[in-house]
MARKEVEX-191446 format. One record per atom (N, C-alpha, C): residue in one letter; x, y, z. Coordinates in steps of 0.05 Angstrom, whole numbers, padded with zeros to 5 digits, always signed. Each point is the difference from the previous one (the first is absolute). Layout:
AXYZ ...
This chain:
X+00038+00432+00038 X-00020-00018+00010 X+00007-00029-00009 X+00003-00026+00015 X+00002-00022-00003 X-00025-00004-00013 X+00015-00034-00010 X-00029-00013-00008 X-00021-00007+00021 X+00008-00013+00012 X-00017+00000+00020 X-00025+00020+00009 X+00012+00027+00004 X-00014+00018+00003 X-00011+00007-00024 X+00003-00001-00020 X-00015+00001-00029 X-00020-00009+00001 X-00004-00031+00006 X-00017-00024+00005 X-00018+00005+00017 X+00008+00015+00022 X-00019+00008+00024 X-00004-00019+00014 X+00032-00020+00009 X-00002-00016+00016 X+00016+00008+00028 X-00023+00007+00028 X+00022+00014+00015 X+00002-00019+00022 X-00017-00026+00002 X+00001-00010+00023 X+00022-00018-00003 X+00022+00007+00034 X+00028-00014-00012 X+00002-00026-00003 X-00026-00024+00013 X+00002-00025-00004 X-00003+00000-00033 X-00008+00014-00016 X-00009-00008-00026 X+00029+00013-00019 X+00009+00024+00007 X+00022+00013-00012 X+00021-00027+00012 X+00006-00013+00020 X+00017-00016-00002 X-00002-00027-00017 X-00034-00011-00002 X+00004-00011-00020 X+00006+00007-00025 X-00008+00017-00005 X+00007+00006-00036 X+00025+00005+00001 X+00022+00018+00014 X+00029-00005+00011 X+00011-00023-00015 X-00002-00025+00016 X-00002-00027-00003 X-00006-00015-00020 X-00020+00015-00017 X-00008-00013-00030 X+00021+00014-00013 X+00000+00025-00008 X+00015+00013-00006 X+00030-00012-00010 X+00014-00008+00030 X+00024-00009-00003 X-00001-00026-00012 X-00009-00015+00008 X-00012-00024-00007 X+00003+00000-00025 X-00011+00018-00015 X-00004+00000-00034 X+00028+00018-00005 X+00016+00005+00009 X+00017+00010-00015 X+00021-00017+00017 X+00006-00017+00013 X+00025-00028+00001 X-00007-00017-00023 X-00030-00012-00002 X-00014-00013-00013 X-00002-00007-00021 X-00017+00032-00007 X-00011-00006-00027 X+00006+00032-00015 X+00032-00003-00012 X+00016+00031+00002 X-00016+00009-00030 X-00003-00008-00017 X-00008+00006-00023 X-00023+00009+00002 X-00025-00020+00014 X-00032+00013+00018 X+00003+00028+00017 X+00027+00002+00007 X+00004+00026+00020 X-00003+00018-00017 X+00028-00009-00025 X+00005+00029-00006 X-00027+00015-00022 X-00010-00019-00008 X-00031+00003-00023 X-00014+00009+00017 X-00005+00004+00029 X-00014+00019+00017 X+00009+00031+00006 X+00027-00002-00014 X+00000+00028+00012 X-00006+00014-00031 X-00015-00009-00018 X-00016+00016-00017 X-00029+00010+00006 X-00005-00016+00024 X-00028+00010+00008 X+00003+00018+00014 X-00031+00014+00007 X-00001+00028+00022 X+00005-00017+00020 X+00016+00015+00021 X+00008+00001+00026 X-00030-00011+00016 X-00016+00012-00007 X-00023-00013+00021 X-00009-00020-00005 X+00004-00018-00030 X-00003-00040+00005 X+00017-00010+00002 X+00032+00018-00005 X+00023-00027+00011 X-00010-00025+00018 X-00007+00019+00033 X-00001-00017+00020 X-00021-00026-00004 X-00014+00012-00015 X-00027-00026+00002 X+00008-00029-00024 X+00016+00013-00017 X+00014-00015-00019 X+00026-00022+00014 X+00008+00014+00015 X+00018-00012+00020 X-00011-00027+00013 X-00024+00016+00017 X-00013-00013+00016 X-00016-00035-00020 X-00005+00009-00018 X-00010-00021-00025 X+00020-00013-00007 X+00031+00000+00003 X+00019-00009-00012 X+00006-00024+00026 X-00002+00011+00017 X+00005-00013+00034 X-00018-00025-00002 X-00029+00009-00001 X-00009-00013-00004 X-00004-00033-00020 X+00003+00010-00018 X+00002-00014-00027 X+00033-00021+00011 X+00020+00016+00011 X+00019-00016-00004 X-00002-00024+00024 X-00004+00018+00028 X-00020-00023+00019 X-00010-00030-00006 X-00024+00015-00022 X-00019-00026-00003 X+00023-00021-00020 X+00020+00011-00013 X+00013-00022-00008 X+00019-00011+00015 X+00004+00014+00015 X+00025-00015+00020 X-00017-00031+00013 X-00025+00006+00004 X-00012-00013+00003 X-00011-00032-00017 X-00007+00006-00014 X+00006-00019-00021 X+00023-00013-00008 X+00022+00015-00005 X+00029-00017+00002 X+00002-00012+00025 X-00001-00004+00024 X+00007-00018+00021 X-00031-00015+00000 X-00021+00005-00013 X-00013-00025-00006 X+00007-00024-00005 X+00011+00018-00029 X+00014-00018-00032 X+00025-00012+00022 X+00011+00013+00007 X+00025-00015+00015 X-00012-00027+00018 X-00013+00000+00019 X-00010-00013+00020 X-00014-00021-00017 X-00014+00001-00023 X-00011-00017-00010 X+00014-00020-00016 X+00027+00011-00015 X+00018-00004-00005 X+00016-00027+00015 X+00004+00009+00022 X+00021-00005+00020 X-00024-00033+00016 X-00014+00001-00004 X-00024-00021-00003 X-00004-00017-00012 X+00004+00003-00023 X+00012-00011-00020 X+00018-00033+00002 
């Protein structure tokens, strides 16, 4: 059984996001990856999904900081 299916995530728009976080966190943030695979299989994905997130909202902030910067 995947994580995914652990999680009891079956709808494929949502299994492709967490997919996506997933990878995301393990190009990313390899050390955050691998400290997840100490958890149960059924919060990887949502941990993932929190990682996506979290890294998102800073990507965000850096091309603030940049733009504000560049304003300057």
């Amino acid at each position: 059984m995947g994580q995914l299916d652990a999680a009891g995530i079956i709808d494929p728009r949502l299994r492709s996001s967490y997919a996506r976080a997933r990878a995301l966190n393990a190009a990313h943030g390899r050390t955050y990856y691998l400290a997840t695979l100490l958890l149960p299989g059924w919060k990887r994905p949502h941990v993932h999904a929190l990682y996506g997130f979290a890294r998102y909202a800073d990507e965000i902030v850096d091309d603030l900081d940049s733009t504000l910067t560049e304003a300057e």
